[in-house]
C-alpha positions in Angstrom: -96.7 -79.2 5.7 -97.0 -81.5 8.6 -94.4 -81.5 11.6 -93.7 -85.5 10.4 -93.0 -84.4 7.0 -90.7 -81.4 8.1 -88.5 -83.8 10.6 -88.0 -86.5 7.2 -87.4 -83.8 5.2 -84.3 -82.7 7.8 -83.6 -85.6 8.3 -82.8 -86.8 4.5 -80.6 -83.6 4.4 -78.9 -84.6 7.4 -77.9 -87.9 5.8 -76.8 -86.3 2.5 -74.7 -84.3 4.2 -73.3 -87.3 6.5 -72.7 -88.7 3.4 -70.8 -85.9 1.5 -68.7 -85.7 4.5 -67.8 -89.2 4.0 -66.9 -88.8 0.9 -64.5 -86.1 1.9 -62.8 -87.8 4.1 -62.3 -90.5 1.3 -60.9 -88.5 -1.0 -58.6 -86.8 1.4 -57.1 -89.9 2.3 -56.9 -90.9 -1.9 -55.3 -87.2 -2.8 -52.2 -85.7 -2.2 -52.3 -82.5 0.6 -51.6 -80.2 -2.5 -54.5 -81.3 -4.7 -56.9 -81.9 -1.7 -56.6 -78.1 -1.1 -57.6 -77.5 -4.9 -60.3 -79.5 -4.6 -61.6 -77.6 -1.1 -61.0 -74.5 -2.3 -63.6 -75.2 -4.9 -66.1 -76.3 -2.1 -65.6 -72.8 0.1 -65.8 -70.4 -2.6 -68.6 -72.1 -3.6 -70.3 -72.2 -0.5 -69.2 -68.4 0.0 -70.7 -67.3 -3.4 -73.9 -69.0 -2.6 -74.2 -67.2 0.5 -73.3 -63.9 -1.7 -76.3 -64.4 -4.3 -78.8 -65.1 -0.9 -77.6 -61.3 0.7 -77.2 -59.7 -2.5 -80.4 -60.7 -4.2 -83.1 -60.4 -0.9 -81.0 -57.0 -0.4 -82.1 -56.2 -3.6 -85.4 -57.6 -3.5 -86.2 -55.5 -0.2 -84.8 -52.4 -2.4 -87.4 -52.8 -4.8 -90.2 -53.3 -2.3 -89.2 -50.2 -0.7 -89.5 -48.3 -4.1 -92.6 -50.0 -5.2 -94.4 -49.3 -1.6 -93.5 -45.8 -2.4 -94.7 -45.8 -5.7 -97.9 -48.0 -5.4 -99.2 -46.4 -1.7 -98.1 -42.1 -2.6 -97.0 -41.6 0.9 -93.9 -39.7 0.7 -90.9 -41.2 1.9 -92.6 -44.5 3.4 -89.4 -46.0 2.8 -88.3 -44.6 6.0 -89.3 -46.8 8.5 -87.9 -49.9 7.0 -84.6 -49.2 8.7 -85.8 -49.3 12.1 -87.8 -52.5 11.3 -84.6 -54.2 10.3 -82.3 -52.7 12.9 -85.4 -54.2 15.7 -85.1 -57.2 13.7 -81.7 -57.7 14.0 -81.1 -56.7 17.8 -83.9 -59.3 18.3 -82.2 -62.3 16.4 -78.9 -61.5 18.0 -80.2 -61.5 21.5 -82.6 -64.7 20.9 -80.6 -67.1 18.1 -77.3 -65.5 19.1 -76.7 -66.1 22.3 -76.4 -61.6 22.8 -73.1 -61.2 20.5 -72.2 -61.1 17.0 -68.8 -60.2 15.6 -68.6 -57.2 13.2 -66.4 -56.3 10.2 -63.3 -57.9 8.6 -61.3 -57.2 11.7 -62.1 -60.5 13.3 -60.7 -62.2 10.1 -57.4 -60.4 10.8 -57.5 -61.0 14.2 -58.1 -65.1 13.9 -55.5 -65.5 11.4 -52.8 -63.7 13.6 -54.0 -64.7 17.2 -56.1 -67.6 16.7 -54.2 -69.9 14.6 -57.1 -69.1 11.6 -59.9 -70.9 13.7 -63.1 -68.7 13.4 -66.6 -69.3 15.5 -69.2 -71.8 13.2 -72.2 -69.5 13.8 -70.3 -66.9 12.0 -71.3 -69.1 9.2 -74.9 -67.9 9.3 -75.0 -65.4 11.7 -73.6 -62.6 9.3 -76.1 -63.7 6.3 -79.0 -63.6 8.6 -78.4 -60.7 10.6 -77.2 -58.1 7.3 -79.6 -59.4 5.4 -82.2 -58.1 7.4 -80.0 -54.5 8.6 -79.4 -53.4 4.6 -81.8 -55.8 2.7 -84.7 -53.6 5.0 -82.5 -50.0 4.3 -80.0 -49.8 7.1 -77.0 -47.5 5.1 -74.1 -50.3 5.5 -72.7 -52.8 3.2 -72.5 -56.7 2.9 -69.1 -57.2 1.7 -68.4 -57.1 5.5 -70.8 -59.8 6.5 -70.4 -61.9 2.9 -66.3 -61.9 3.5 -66.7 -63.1 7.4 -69.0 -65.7 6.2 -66.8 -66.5 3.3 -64.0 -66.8 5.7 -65.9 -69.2 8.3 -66.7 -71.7 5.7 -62.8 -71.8 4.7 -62.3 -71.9 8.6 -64.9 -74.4 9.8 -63.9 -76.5 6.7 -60.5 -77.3 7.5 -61.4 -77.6 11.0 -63.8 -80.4 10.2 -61.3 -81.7 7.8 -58.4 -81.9 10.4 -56.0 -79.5 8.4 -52.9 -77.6 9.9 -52.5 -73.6 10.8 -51.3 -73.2 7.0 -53.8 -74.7 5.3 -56.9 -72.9 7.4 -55.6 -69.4 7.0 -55.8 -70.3 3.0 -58.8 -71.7 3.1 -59.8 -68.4 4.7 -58.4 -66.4 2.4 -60.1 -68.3 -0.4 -63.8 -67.8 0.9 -62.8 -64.2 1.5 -61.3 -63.9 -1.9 -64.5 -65.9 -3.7 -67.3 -63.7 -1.6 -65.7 -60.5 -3.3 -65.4 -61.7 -6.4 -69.0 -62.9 -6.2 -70.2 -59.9 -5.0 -68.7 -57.5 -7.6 -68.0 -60.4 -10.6 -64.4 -59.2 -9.9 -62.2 -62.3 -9.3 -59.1 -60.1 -9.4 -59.9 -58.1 -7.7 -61.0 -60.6 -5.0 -57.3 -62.5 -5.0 -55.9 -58.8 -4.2 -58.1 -58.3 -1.5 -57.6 -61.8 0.2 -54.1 -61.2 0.3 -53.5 -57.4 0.7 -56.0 -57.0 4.0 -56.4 -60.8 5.2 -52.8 -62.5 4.3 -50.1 -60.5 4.6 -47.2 -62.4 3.3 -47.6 -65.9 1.7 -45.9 -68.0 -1.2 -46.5 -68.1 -4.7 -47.9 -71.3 -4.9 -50.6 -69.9 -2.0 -52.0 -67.9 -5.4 -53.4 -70.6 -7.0 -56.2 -72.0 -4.2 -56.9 -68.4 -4.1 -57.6 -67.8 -7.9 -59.1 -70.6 -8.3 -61.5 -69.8 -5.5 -62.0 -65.7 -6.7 -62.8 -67.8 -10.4 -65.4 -69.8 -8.8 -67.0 -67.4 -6.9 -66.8 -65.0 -9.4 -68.5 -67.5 -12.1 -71.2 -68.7 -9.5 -72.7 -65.4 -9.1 -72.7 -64.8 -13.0 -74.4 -67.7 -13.9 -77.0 -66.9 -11.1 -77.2 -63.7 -10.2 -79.0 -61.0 -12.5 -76.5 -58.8 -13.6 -79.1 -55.5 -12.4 -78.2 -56.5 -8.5 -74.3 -56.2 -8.9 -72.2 -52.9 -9.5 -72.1 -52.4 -12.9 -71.0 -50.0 -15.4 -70.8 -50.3 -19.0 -70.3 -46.9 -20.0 -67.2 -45.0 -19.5 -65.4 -42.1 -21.4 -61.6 -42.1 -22.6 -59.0 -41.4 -20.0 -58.0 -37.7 -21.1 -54.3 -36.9 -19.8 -54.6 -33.3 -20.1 -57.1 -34.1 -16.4 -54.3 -35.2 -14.3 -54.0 -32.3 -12.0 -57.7 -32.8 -11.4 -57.2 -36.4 -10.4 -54.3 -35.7 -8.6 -56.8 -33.5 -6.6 -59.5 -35.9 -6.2 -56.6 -38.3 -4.6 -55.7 -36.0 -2.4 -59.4 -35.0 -1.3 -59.8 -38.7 -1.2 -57.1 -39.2 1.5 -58.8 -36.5 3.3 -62.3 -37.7 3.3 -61.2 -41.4 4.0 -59.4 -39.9 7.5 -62.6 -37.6 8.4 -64.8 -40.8 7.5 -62.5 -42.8 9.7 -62.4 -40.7 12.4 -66.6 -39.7 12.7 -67.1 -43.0 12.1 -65.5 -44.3 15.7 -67.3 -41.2 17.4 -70.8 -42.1 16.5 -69.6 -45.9 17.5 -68.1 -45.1 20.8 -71.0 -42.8 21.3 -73.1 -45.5 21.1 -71.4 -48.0 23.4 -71.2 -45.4 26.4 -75.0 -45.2 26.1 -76.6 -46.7 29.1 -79.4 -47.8 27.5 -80.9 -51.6 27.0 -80.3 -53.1 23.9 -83.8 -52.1 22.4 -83.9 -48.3 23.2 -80.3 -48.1 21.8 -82.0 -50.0 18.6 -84.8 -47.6 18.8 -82.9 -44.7 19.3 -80.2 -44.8 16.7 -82.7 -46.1 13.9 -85.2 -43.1 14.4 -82.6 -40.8 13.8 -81.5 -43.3 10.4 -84.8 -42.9 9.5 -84.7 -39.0 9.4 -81.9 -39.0 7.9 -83.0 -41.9 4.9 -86.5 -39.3 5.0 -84.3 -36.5 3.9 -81.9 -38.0 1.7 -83.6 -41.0 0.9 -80.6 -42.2 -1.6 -79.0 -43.2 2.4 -81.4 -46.3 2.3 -79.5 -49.6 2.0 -76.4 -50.1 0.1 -76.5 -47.2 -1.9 -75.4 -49.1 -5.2 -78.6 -47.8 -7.2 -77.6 -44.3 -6.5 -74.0 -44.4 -7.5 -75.2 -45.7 -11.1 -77.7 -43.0 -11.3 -74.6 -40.2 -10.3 -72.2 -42.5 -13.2 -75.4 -42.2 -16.0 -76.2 -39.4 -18.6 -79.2 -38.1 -15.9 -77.5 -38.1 -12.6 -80.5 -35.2 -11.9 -82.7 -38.4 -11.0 -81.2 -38.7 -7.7 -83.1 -36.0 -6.5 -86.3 -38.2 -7.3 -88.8 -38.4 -4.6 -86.5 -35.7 -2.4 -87.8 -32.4 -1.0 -85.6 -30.9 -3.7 -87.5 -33.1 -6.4 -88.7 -29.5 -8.2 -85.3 -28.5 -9.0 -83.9 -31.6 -10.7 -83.1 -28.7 -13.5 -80.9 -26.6 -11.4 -77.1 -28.2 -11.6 -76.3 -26.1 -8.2 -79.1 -27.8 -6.1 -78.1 -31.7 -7.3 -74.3 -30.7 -6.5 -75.4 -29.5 -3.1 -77.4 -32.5 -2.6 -74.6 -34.5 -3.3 -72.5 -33.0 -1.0 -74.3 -33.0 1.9 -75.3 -37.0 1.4 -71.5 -37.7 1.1 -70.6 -35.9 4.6 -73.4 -38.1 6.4 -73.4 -41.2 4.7 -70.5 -41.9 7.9 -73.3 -40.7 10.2 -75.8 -43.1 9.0 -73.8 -46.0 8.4 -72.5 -45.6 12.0 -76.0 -45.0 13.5 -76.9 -48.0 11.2 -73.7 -50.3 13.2 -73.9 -48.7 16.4 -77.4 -48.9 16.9 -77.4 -53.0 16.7 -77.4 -53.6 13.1 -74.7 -55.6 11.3 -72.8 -54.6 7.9 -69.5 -53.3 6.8 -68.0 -50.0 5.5 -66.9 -51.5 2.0 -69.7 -50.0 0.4 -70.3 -47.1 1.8 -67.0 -46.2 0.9 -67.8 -46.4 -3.0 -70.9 -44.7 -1.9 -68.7 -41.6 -0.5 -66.2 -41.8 -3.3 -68.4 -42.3 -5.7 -70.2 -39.0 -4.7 -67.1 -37.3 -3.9 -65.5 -37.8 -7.5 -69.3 -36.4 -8.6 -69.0 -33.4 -6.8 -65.6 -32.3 -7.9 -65.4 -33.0 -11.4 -69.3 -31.3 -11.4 -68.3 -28.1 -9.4 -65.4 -28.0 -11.7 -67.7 -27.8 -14.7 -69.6 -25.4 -13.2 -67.2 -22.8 -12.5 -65.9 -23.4 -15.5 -62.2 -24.4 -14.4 -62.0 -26.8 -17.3 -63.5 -26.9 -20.6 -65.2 -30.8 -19.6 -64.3 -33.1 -17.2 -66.0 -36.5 -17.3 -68.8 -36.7 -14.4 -68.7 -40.2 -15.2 -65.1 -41.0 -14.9 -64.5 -38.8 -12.0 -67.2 -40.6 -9.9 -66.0 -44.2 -10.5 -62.2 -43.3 -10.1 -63.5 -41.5 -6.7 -64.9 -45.1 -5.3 -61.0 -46.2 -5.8 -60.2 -43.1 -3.9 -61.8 -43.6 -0.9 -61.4 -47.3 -0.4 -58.0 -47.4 -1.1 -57.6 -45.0 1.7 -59.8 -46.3 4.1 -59.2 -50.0 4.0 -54.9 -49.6 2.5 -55.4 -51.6 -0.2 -55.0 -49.9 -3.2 -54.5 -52.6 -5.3 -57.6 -54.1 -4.5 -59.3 -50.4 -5.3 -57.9 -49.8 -8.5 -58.7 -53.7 -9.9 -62.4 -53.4 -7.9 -62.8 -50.7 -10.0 -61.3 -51.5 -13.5 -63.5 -55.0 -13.5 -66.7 -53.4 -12.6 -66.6 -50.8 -15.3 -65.8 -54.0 -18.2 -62.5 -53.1 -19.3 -59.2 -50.8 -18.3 -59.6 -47.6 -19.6 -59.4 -45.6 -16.5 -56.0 -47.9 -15.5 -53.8 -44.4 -15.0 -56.6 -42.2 -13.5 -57.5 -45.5 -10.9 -53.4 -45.8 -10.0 -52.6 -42.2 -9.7 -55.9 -41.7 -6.8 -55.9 -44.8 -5.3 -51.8 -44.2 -4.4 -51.9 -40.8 -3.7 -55.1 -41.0 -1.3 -53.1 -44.4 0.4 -50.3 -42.6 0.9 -52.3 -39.5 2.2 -54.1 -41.7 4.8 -51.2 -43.7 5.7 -49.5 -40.6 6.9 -52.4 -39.5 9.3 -53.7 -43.1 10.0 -50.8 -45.7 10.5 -53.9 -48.2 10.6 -56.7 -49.3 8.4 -60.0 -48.3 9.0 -60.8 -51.6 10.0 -58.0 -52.7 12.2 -57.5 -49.6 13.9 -59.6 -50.6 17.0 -57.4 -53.5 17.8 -54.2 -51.8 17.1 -54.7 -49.0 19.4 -55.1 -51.9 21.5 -51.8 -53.7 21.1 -53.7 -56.8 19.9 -53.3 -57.2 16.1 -51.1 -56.2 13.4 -52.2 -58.1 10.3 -50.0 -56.3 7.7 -46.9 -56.2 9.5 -46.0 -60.6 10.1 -43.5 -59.8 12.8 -45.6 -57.9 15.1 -48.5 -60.2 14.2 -46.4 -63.5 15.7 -45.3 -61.0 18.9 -48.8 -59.6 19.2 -50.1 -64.0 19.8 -47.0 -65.0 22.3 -48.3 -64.1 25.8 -45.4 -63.5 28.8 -47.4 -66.3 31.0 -45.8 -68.9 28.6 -42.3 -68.4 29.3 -41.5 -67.0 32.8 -39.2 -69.5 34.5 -40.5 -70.0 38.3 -38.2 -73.4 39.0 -34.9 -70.8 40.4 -32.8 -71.1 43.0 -32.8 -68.3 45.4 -30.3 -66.9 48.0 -31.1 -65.4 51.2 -28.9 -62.4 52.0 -28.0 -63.9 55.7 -26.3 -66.6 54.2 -22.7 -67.2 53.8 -21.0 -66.6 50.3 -19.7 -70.1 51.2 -23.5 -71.3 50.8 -23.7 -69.5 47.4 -21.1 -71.6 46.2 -22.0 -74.9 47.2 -25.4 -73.8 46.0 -24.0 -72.9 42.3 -22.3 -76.5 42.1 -25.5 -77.8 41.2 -27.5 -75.2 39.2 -27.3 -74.6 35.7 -28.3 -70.3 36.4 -26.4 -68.1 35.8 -28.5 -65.4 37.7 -29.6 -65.7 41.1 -32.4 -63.7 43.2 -31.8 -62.7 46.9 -34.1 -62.3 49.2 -34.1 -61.0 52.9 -35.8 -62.8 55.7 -39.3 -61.4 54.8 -38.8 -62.6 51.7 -38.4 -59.2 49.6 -36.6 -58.8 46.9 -33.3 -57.1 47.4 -31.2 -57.9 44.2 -29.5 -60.6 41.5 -25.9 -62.1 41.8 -24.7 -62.5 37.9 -22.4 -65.6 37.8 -21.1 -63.8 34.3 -20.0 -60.6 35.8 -16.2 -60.5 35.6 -15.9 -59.4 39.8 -17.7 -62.2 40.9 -15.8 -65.1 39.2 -12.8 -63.2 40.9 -14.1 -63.6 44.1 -15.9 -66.8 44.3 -12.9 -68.5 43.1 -10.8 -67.1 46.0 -11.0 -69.1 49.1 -10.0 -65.9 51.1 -12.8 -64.0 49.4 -15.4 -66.1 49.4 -14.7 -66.4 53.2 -14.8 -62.6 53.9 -17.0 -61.7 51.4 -20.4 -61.1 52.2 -23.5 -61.7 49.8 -25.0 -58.0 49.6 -21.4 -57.2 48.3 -21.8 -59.1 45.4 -25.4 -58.2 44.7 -26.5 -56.1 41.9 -29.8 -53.7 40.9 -31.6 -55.5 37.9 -31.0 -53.6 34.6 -33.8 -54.1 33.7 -37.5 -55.1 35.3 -40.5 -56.5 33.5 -43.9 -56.7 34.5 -46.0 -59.4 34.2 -48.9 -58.3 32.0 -46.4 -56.4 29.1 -46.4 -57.6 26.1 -43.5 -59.6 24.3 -42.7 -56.7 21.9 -42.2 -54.4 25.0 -39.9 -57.5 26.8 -37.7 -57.7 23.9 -37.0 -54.3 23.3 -36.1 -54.1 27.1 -33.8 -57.2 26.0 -32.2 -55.0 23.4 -31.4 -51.8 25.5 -30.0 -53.9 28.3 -27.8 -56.3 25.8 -28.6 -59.0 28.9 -30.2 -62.6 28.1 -32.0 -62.8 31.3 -34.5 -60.4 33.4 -36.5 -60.6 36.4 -40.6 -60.3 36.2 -42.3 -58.8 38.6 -46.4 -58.8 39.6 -47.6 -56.1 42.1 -44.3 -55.4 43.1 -43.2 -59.0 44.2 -40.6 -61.3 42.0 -42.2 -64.0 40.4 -39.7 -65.4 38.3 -37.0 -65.0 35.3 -37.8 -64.6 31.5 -35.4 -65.8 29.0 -34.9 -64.1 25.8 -33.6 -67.7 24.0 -36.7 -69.4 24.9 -38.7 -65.8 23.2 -36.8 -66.5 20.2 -37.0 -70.4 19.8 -40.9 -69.9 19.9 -41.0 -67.0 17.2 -38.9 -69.0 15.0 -41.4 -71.9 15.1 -43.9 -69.4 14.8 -42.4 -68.0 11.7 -42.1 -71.4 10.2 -46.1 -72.4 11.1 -46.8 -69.0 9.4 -45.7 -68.9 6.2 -48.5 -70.4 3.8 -47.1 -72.6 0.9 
């Protein structure tokens, strides 16, 4: 194709979408606000499920290349170095097309809707797809529900930026490309609502449900009309719930807690490993993908998602896992495939953080049905076994254990047990799926306060999306409401000055200084002792100013953070306090003005 064909061709698409804009706008103007954010729901989650069906299906496409290059070439394991081409790959598009940086995980969601007032970056509208599809479609053991719900949540962003919409309306537009990217990932709309709105939005109005439905619908029906049904997570089989196995799922939601807290925790040691290595951005690449490959070279069912290998665990011949393995010749011996399965659960964190820390981009979402998955396997099949029960169901076990684990890594339960009720067609395992998912939550709550994926910014002080208070504190900064405009006094001068000086000042708290200008103490108008004395002529005559003056109750500095200032507010019961920077006064903070601003906050936050 010549270069003057290619420029009309961009050009004609420029115009269209000129055009649709246009039309937009148009039919903003003609709508009410309520219906215009029905109809642009429909537009997000549809963009958002497009850019699903692109990851999913090269993802998948790359998957089968991998298997076919195996099978068609008979060099064993050849599959191995497709990792480190994809983790190369990526570093290099970062560094070239991305200006050095790309945002990971679902944490920068969380973080723009309580910090940023729901604005997101526009490249993370392409730069997820493009980077993970290269990281996992070419074997790197990480998800894309990390990368699909970013991108999902840029279009909602980017959307009602264009569109000129308010604070509410982007965070729901947000939520609703988050929601429709699950639901077109997994063809589970429901469970895509629950996750928009238990890890994304953390409290918001009824009415907010029905953008977001109808966005998890859309999404949810895009991918089934388009995507083949063999590159999602499905399972049609399934064997009746049994409640004489209760104790043993009790078990596996304990263990599930368990394992979600050690994945959480080796997980952020391989990934601050990796950022104190003082390496350039090529050798860490190199580096951290080698030792993927090994890993993929010895447990090759590591390489990419790891969807194919959870049906294979939740089929009749879960044996087939140990296809084209070094333990391939005992496929027969039940003891071999449960220690195979046991060691690929403990390092999947390994590789999925050698996969993220090395330079490529995914999430954790499915490598945590990945470790579920494998850890519901292993118990119900050791339990077998050793003949502890008469016959638990392999099956069942392994698809309640992806519930497990994700409820306790990400706290969403909800999400889990729905995820996992839609993707096995129908609600059978309803009691099993309620009774893990809560008791591995509540197990991982008590270790880890945090989600896996907003611990980072916690520990930080910079983001509490599930708690709305905390989230308002954590985006007022001090800067905005120290008070510099005071009236001082100098300790030389007469009390007599200090009157005249308080005829014409609304403060009730005053700073003195001495001649060098350092801060010796506050005079509170309010204090009972003073009024007694400045409204004695004979007092205020006799009375010098460092007899009045007082220690601060209370000091604040001026890099704390607002929670810290009001609490400081409460154990003082005082409405005023001096700020300090290296040691020197800078001015008075208010706790009035604090609250005026988190009220409007409040008001700006709740989503209609």
């Amino acid at each position: 194709m010549s270069t003057k064909k290619k420029k009309s061709i961009i050009q004609l698409v420029s115009k269209g979408f000129k055009r649709l804009e246009r039309l937009v706008f148009i039919l903003k103007s003609l709508l009410t606000p309520r219906q215009f954010i029905y109809f642009s729901c429909v537009l997000v989650s549809t963009s958002s499920a497009l850019a699903v069906i692109l990851l999913k299906a090269f993802a998948h496409l790359v998957y089968k290349f991998a298997q076919n290059l195996n099978n068609s070439l008979h060099l064993p394991y050849s599959n191995s170095i497709l990792p480190i081409i994809g983790i190369l790959v990526t570093v290099v598009i970062v560094k070239k097309l991305l200006d050095g940086s790309i945002q990971k995980g679902t944490s920068h969601i969380m973080y723009a809707v309580a910090k940023k007032g729901g604005i997101m970056p526009v490249k993370q509208m392409y730069s997820q797809i493009l980077t993970s599809s290269f990281t996992v479609g070419l074997g790197g053991s990480a998800g894309l529900e990390s990368p699909i719900t970013v991108t999902g949540a840029a279009f909602g962003s980017n959307y009602a930026q264009n569109y000129r919409l308010t604070y509410k309306d982007r965070s729901l537009l947000l939520a609703c490309g988050v929601a429709s990217g699950i639901a077109a990932a997994f063809n589970a709309p429901i469970a895509g609502v629950l996750f928009a709105i238990e890890v994304v939005l953390a409290e918001i109005s009824i009415t907010a449900f029905i953008p977001i439905m109808i966005s998890a619908a859309t999404g949810a029906l895009v991918s089934t009309i388009i995507l083949n049904e063999d590159i999602l997570l499905v399972f049609k089989q399934g064997e009746a719930f049994d409640y004489h196995n209760i104790p043993q799922y009790i078990i596996l939601g304990l263990l599930s807690g368990f394992m979600s807290i050690y994945y959480s925790r080796i997980f952020r040691k391989v990934e601050h490993h990796f950022a104190n290595l003082k390496m350039g951005n090529y050798k860490r690449a190199l580096y951290g993908a080698s030792i993927l490959a090994i890993l993929i070279f010895l447990f090759p069912s590591l390489f990419g998602e790891g969807y194919e290998s959870i049906k294979t665990l939740a089929n009749a011949n879960p044996e087939n896992i140990l296809e084209n393995t070094l333990l391939s010749n005992y496929k027969s011996n039940s003891w071999i495939l449960l220690f195979f399965v046991g060691i690929t659960m403990m390092i999947k964190v390994y590789a999925t953080g050698l996969t993220l820390g090395s330079g490529g981009n995914g999430g954790n979402f499915a490598p945590s049905l990945f470790v579920g998955s494998y850890l519901g396997f292993f118990i119900a099949k050791l339990s077998n076994l050793l003949g502890v029960t008469k016959h638990l169901s392999v099956s069942n076990f392994t698809l309640v254990g992806m519930a497990g684990v994700l409820s306790g890594l990400f706290h969403a339960p909800l999400t889990a047990i729905f995820l996992i009720a839609e993707i096995t067609s129908g609600y059978n395992l309803m009691v099993p799926l309620m009774i893990v998912s809560s008791v591995s939550f509540a197990i991982s709550k008590r270790f880890e306060p945090y989600s896996f994926d907003i611990k980072h910014l916690a520990d930080k002080g910079e983001v509490f999306t599930n708690d709305k208070d905390k989230n308002i504190l954590t985006s007022l900064h001090i800067t905005n409401f120290i008070l510099t405009n005071y009236k001082s006094i100098q300790e030389s001068n007469s009390l007599e000055n200090f009157v005249e000086t308080i005829k014409y000042s609304d403060d009730f708290v005053f700073p003195v200084f001495n001649e060098k200008k350092d801060f010796l103490g506050l005079i509170y108008l309010d204090d009972t002792k003073i009024r007694s004395i400045i409204f004695s002529a004979f007092k205020v005559k006799y009375t010098s100013t460092h007899e009045i003056m007082q220690a601060p109750k209370e000091i604040i500095l001026h890099n704390e953070t607002i929670e810290n200032v009001l609490d400081k507010f409460e154990k003082t019961d005082t409405s005023v306090l001096p700020v300090f920077k290296n040691g020197s006064f800078i001015g008075f903070i208010h706790k009035t003005m604090i609250l005026e601003k988190y009220r409007s906050q409040l008001k700006e936050m709740v989503i209609e």
